[in-house]
C-alpha positions as CSV (number, residue, x, y, z in Angstrom):
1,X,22.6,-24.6,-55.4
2,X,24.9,-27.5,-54.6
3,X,23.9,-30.8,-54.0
4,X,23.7,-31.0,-50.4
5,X,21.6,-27.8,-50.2
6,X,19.0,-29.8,-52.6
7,X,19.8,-32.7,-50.2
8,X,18.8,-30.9,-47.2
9,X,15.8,-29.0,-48.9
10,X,14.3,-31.5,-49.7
11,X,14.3,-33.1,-46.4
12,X,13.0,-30.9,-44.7
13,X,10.2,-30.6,-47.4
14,X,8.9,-34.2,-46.5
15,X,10.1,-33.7,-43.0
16,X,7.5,-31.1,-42.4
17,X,5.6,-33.3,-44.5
18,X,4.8,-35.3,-41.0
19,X,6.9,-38.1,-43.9
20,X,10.1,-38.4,-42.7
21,X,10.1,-37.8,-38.9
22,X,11.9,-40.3,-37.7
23,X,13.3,-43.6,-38.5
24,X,11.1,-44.8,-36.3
25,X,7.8,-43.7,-38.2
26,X,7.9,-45.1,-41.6
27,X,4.2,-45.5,-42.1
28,X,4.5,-47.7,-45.3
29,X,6.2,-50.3,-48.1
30,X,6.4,-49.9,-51.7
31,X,3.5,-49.7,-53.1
32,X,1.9,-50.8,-56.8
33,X,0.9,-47.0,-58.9
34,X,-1.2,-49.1,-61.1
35,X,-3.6,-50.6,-58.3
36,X,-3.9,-47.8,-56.1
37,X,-4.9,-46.2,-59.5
38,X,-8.1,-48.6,-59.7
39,X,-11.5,-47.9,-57.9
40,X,-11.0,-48.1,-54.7
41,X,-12.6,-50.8,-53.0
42,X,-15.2,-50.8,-49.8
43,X,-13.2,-51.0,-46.9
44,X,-13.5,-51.5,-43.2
45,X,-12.1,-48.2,-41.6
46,X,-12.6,-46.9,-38.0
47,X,-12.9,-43.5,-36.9
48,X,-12.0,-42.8,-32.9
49,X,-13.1,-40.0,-31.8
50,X,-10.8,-39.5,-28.2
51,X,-11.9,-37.2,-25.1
52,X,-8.9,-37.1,-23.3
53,X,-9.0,-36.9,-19.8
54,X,-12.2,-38.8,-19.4
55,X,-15.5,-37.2,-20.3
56,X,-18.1,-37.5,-17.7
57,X,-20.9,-40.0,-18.8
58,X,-23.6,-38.6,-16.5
59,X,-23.0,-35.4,-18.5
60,X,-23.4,-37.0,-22.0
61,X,-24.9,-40.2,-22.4
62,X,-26.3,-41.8,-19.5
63,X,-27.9,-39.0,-17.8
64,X,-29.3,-39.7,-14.5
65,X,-32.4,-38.2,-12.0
66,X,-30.9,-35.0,-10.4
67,X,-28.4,-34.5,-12.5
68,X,-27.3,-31.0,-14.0
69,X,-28.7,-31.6,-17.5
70,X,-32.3,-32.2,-18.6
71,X,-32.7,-35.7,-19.9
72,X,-33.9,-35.8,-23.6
73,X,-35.7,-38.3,-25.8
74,X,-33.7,-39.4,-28.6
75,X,-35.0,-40.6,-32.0
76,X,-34.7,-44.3,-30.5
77,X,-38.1,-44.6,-27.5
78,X,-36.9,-45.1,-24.1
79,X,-33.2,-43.7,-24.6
80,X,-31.9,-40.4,-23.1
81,X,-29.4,-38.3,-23.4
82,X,-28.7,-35.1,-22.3
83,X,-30.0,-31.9,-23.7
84,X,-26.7,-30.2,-24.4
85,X,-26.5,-32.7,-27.4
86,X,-29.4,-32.3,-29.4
87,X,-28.3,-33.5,-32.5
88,X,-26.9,-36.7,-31.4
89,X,-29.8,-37.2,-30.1
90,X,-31.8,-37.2,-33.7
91,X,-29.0,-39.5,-35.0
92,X,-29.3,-41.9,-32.3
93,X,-30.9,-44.7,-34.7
94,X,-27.7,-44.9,-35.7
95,X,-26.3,-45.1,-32.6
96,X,-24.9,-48.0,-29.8
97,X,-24.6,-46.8,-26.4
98,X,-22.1,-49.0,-24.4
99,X,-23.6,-47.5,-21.1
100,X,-22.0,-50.7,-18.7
101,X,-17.8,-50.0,-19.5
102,X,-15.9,-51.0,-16.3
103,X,-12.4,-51.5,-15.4
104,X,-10.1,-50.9,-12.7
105,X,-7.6,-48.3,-13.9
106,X,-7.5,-44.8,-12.8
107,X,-4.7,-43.3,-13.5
108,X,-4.8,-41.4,-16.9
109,X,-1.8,-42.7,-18.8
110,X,-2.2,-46.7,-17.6
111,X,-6.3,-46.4,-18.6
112,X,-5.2,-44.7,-21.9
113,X,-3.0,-47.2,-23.0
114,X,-5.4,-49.6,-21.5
115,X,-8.1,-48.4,-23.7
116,X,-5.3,-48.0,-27.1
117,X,-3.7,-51.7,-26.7
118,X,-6.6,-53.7,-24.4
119,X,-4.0,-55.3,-22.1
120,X,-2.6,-53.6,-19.3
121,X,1.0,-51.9,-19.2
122,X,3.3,-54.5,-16.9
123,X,7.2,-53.1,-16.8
124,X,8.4,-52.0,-19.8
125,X,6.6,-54.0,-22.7
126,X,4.4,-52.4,-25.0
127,X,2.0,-53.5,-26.9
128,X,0.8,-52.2,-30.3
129,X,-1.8,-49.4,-30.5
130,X,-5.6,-50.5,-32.5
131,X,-4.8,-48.3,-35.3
132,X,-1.7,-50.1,-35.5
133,X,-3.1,-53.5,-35.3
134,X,-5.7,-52.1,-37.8
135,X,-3.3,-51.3,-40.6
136,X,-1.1,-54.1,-39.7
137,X,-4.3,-56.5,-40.2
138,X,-6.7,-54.6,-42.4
139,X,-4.8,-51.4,-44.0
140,X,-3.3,-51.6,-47.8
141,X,0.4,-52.1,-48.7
142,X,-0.7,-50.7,-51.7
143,X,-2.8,-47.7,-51.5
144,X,-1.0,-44.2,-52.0
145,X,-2.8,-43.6,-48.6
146,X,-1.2,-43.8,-45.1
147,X,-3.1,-46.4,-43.5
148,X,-3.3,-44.9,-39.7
149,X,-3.6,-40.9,-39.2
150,X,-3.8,-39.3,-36.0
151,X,-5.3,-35.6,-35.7
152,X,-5.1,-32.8,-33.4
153,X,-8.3,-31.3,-32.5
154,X,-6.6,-29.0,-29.5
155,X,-7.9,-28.9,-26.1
156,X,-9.5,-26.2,-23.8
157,X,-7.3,-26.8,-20.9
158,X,-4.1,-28.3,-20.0
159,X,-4.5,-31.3,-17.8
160,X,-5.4,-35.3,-18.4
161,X,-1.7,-36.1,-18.1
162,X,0.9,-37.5,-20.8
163,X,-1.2,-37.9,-24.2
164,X,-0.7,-41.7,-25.2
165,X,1.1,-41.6,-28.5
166,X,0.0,-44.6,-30.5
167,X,3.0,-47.1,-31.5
168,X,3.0,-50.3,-33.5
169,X,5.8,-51.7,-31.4
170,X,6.6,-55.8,-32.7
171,X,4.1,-55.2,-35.4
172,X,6.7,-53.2,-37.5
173,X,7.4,-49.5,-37.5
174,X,5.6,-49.1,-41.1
175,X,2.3,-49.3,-39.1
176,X,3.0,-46.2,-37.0
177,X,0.7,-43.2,-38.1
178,X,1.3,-40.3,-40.0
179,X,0.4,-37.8,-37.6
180,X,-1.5,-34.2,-38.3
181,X,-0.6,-31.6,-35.8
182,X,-3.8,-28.9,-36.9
183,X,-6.6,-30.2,-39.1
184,X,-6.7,-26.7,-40.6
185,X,-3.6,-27.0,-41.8
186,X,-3.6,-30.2,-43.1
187,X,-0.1,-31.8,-44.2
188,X,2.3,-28.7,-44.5
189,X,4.3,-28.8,-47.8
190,X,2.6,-31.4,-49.5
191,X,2.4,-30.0,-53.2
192,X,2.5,-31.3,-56.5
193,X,5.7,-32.0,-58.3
194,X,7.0,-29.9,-60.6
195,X,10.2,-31.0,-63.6
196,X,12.4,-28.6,-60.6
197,X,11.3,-30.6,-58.2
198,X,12.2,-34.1,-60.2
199,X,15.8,-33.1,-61.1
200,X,16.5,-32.2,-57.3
201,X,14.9,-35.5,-56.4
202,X,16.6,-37.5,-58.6
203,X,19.9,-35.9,-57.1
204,X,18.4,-36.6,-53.7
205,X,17.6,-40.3,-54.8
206,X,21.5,-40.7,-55.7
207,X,22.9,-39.6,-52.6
208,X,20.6,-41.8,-50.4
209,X,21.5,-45.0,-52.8
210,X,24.8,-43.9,-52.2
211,X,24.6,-43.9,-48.6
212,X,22.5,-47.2,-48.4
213,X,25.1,-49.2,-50.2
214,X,28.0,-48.2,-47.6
215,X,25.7,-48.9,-44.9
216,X,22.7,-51.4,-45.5
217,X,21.6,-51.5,-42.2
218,X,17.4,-51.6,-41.7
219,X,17.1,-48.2,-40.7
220,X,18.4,-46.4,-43.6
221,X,16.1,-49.0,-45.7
222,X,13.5,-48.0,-43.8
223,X,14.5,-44.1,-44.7
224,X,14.5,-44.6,-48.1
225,X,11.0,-46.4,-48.5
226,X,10.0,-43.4,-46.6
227,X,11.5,-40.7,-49.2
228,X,9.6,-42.7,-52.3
229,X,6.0,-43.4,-49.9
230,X,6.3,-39.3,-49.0
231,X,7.1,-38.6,-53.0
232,X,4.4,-41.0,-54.1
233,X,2.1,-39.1,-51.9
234,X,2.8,-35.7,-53.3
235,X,2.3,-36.6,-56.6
236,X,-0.8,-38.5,-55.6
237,X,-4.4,-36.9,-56.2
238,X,-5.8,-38.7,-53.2
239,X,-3.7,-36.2,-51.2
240,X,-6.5,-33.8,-51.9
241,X,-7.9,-35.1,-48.9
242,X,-6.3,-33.4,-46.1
243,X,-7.2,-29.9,-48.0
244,X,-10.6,-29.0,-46.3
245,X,-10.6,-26.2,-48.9
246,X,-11.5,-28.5,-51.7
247,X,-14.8,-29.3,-49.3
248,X,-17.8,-27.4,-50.5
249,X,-18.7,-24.5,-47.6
250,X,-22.0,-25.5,-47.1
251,X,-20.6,-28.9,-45.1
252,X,-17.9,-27.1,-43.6
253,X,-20.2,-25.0,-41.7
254,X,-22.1,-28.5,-40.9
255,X,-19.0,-29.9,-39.2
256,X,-18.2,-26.5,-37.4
257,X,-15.3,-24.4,-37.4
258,X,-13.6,-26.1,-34.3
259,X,-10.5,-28.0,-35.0
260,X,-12.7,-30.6,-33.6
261,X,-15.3,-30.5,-36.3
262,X,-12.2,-30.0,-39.3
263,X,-11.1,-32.9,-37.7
264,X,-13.6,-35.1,-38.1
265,X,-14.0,-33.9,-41.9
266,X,-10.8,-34.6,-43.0
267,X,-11.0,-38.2,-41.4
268,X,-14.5,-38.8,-43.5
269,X,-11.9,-37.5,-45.8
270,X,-9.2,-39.8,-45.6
271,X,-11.6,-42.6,-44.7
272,X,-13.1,-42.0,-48.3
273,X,-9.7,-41.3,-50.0
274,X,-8.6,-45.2,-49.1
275,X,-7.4,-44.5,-45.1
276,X,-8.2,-47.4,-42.7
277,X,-7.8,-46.0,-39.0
278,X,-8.5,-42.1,-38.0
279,X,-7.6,-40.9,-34.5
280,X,-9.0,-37.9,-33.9
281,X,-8.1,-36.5,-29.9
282,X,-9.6,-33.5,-28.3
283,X,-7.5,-33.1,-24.6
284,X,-8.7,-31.2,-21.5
285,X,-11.4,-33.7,-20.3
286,X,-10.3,-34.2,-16.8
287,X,-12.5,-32.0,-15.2
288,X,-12.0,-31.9,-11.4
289,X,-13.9,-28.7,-10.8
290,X,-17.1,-30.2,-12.4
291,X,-17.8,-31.3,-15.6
292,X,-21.1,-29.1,-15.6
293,X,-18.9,-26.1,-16.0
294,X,-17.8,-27.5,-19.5
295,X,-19.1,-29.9,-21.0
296,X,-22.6,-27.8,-22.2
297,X,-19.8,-25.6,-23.9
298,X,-17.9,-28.5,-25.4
299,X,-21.3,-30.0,-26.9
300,X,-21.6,-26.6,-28.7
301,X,-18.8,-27.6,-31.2
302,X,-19.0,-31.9,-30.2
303,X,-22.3,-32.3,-31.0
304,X,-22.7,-30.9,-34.6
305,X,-19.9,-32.5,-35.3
306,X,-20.4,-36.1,-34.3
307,X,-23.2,-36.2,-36.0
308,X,-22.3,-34.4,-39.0
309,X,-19.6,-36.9,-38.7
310,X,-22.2,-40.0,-38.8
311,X,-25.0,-38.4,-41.4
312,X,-22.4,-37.3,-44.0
313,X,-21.0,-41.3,-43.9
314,X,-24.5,-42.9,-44.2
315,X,-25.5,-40.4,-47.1
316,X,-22.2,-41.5,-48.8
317,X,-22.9,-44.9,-48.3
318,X,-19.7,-45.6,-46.4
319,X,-21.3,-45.8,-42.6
320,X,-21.7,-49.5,-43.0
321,X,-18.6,-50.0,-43.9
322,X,-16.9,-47.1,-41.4
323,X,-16.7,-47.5,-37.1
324,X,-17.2,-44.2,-35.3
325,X,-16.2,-44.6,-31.9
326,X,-16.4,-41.9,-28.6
327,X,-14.5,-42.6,-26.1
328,X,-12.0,-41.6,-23.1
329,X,-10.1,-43.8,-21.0
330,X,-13.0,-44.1,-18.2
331,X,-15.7,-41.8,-16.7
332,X,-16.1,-38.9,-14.2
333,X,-17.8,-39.7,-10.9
334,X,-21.6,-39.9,-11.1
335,X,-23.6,-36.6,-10.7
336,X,-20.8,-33.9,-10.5
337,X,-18.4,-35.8,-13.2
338,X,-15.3,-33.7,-10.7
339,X,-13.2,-37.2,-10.2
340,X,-11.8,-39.8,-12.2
341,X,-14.3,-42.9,-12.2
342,X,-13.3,-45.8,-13.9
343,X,-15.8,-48.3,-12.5
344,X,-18.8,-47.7,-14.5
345,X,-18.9,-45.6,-17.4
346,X,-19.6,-45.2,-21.5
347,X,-18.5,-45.3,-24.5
348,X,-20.2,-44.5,-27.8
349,X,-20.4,-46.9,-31.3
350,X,-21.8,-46.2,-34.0
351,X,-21.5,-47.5,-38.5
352,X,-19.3,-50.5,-39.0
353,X,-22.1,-53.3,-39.0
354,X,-23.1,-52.1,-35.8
355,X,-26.8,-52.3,-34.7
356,X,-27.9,-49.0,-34.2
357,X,-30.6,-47.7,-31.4
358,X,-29.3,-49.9,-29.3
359,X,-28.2,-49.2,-25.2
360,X,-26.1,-52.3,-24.0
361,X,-25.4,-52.3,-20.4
362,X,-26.9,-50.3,-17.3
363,X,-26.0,-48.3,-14.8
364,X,-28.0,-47.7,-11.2
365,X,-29.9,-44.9,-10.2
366,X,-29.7,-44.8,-6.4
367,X,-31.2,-41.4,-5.2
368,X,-27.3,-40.6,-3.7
369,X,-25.0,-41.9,-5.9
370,X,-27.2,-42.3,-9.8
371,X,-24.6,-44.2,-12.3
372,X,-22.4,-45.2,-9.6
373,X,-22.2,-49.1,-10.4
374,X,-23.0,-51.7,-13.6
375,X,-26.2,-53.4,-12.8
376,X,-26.6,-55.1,-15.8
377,X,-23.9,-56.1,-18.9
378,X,-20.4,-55.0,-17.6
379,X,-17.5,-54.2,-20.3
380,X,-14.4,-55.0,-19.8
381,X,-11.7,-53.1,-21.6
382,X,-10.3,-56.4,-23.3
383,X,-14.4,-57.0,-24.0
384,X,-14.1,-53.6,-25.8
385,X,-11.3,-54.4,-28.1
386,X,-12.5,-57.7,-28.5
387,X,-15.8,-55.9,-30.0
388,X,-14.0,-53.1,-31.9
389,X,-11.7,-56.0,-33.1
390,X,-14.7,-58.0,-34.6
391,X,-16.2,-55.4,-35.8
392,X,-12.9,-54.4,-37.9
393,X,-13.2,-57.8,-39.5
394,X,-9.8,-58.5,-37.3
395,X,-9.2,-62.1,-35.6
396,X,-8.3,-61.0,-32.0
397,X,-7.1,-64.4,-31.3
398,X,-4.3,-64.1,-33.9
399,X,-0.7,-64.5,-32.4
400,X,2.2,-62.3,-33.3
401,X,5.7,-62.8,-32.1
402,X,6.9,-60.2,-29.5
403,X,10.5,-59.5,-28.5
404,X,12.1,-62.4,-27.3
405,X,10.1,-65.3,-29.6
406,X,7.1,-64.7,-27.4
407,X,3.9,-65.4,-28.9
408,X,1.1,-62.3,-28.3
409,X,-2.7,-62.2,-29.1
410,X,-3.7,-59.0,-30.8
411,X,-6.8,-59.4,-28.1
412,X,-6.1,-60.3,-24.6
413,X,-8.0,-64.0,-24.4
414,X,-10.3,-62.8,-21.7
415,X,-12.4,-60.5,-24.0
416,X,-15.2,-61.4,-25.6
417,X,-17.1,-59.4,-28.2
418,X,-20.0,-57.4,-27.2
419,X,-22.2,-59.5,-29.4
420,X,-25.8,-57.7,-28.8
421,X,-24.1,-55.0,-31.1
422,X,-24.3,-57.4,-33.9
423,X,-27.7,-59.7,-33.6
């Protein structure tokens, strides 16, 4: 086989890989084999689960009088949810309810980056994405890990607009996340080496020396820490975790069969393999014929899952250390859920430090219009990163330099934390 063949093989080995992409997604730097070797230490690490489209609240977690689900108890006196999640309601100790979110965005891609970045999108700037800002702040320049990874759970339907893809923008294209198109299929074509494998690398490794020293220009640097980060991981153990097969059967039944519940095993996973920011999203939410006519279906796979998701983290001691959020990028008008309603809605928290049981923020319960307005405790969305930023152990009032020698806080200086979570 001649050289460029090998060249070419190879890749499209780490190519397919969800490795070598792009320039533009390096997801890494060189790394030290000898500490990510060591015990891994207890990280902070966030798990976001995303309902895109907007999941209807009145539906879910802040049931109301009238509405077309039967308000449960939960484990936690005096909070409801409805009955179509049973077993989010038993974990609810566990459990912050942010019942009082409200902003002023309704238009599905401005609310999603909204909800990804805290500041709103003016012309063309862009600000990073939180798991950006979490590897950039938090993550590991030396675990064989990928510090952000974003999973495909699928969707039911097709509508909720352009997904927002999350970029690290000024932060540095290393923090852009190694993204996993099926959860059941994990990384494609990441397998051991071999001595075959070696020789053809090595070959590989020549040519792209070669071509870096007649042009050193950032972007083929960039390309070649990519090559050794996606060889490092092949060779690494730790890649183990995006195989659900090595899971024992009796917890893949717990999570579900859904790409939804894969999904969120493989980020307990990753999260317990040295990974700092999961994204799992699950697209279809934007349900203008009613949300009744879904949602009770969704919960069939959602609900084990979630809390699968939060009992299989506390029983491995890493809830404490691990932020589960549920989110969309707003609500559904109150009683029906069959509009966009951005004005009072919720989002769920739960591990991280996190005081569990607790409901911040309330909604009203007029007899026309139930969960219409925020009576007590709004959110705002730069609250909400402010919170999720604390909570990450990440100082939101850090400056970075954006384009142009302008200075940018990670957290927009009118949130402030959400600090009943933490008393």
């Amino acid at each position: 086989m001649s050289l460029e063949s090998l060249v070419r093989r190879d890749l499209l080995k780490a190519s397919a890989a969800g490795l070598l992409t792009t320039v533009a997604v390096p997801w890494f730097h060189s790394l030290s084999r000898a500490a990510a070797r060591a015990p891994a230490k207890k990280h902070k690490a966030c798990i976001l689960l995303w309902m895109d489209g907007g999941p209807s609240q009145a539906h879910t977690f802040d049931p109301k009088p009238g509405g077309e689900y039967t308000a449960v108890q939960t484990a936690v006196p005096g909070v409801r949810v409805t009955d179509c999640l049973p077993k989010m309601a038993d974990a609810m100790k566990d459990v912050a309810l942010l019942r009082g979110m409200t902003t002023t965005e309704g238009d599905h891609y401005r609310a999603k980056y909204l909800l990804h970045t805290g500041y709103s999108r003016v012309g063309g700037f862009e600000h990073p994405a939180l798991g950006c800002i979490a590897s950039a702040e938090i993550g590991s320049d030396t675990s064989e890990m990928p510090n952000f990874v974003t999973i495909d759970a699928g969707f039911d339907k097709g509508n909720g607009g352009r997904l927002y893809r999350s970029v690290p923008t000024y932060l540095g294209v290393k923090h852009a996340p190694l993204a996993v198109s099926d959860p059941n299929k994990g990384v494609e074509n990441l397998t051991a080496a071999d001595s075959d494998f070696d020789e053809q690398l090595e070959l590989l490794r020549r040519a792209e020396r070669r071509f870096a020293t007649e042009l050193p220009a950032a972007p083929v640097q960039a390309k070649q820490t990519a090559l050794e980060r996606a060889v490092t991981l092949m060779r690494s153990e730790r890649a183990k975790a995006f195989d659900l097969d090595k899971e024992p059967l009796k917890t893949r039944d717990a999570y579900g069969s859904h790409k939804f519940g894969r999904a969120c095993l493989m980020a307990r996973r990753l999260v317990e393999a040295g990974t700092t920011f999961v994204e799992i999203f699950h697209r279809g939410w934007d349900d203008h014929e009613g949300a009744g006519k879904r949602i009770k279906t969704r919960c069939e796979w959602m609900d084990p899952a979630m809390a699968t998701l939060i009992t299989d983290l506390k029983d491995r001691g890493l809830l404490d250390s691990t932020l589960v959020v549920w989110m969309g990028e707003f609500g559904r008008s109150p009683v029906k859920g069959d509009g966009h309603y951005a004005r009072a809605w919720t989002t769920l928290l739960a591990g991280g430090g996190v005081k569990g049981g607790r409901v911040v923020g309330k909604t009203d319960e007029k007899d026309k219009n139930p969960g219409g307005t925020v009576v007590e405790r709004p959110i705002t969305a730069p609250d909400f990163f402010a919170t999720i930023c604390k909570t990450l152990g990440v100082d939101g009032s850090k400056e970075v330099t954006a384009p142009g020698d302008r200075p940018m806080r990670l957290v927009d200086k009118s949130g402030k934390p959400v600090d009943e979570l933490f008393a």
